[in-house]
C-alpha positions in Angstrom: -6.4 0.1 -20.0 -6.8 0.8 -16.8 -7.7 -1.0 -13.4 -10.8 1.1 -13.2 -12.1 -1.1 -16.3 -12.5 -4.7 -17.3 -12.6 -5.6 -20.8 -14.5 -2.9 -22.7 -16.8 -2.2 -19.6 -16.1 0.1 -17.1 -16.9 -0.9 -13.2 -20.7 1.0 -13.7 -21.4 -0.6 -17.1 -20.5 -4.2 -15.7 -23.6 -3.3 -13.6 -27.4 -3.0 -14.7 -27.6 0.6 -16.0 -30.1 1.8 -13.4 -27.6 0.5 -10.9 -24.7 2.8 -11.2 -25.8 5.5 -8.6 -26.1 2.3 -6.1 -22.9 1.6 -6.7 -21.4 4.3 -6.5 -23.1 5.4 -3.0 -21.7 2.0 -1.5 -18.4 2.8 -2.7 -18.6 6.1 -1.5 -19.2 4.7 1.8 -15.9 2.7 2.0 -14.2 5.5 1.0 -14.5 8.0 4.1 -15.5 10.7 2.4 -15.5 14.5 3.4 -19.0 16.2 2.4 -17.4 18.4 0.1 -15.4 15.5 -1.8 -19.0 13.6 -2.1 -20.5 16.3 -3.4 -17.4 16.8 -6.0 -17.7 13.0 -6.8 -21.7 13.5 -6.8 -21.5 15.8 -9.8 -18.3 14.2 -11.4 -21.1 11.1 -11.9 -23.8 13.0 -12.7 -21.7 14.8 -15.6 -21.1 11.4 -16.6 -24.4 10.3 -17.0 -25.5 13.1 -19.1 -23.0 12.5 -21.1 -24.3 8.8 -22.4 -24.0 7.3 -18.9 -20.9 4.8 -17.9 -18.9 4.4 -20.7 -15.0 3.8 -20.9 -14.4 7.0 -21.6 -16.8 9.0 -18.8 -15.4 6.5 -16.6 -11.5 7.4 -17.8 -12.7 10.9 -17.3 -14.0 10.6 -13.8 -11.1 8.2 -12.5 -9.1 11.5 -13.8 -11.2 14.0 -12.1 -11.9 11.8 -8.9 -7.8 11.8 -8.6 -7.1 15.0 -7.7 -10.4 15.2 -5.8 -8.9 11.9 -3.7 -6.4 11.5 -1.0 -4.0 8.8 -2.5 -5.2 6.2 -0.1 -8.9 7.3 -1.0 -8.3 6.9 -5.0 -6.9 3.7 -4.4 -9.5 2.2 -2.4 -11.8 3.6 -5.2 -9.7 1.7 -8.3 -9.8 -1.2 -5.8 -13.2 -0.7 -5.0 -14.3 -0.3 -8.6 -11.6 -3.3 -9.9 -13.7 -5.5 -7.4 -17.3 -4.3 -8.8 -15.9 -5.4 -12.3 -14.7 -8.5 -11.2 -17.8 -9.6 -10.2 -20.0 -7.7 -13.0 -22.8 -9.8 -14.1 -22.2 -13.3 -15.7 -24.9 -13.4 -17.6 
């Protein structure tokens, strides 16, 4: 498992489902992004939700793919980023 998940969830799916783009653009914007790595990230997530939407395994895939799109210090301000979002996933 990775830090990028909690439980069986990952970071998106501990959110309402309609709310993963939202997330994501807010942790985009902590992440000091270039246009081109956005973009990148931008299709990486889009992939993923054609593809049944934020599961653990799109989300393994993307933490993947968004690796060697990162800087070091940006991919792990993104698994913080994301680790955080899990941590306070809905209670409910």
């Amino acid at each position: 498992m990775t830090s990028a998940q909690a439980g069986e969830k990952s970071c998106c799916a501990a959110h309402a489902k309609n709310d993963g783009k939202m997330c994501m653009s807010q942790t985009y914007a902590k992440l000091n992004l270039t246009d081109a790595q956005k973009a990148k990230l931008d299709a990486l997530h889009a992939e993923a939700d054609k593809a049944g939407g934020c599961t653990k395994e799109s989300m393994e895939k993307f933490m993947k793919s968004a690796e060697g799109i990162l800087s070091k210090e940006q991919f792990a301000s993104l698994k913080a980023e994301c680790t955080k979002m899990c941590d306070k996933g809905p209670k409910a």
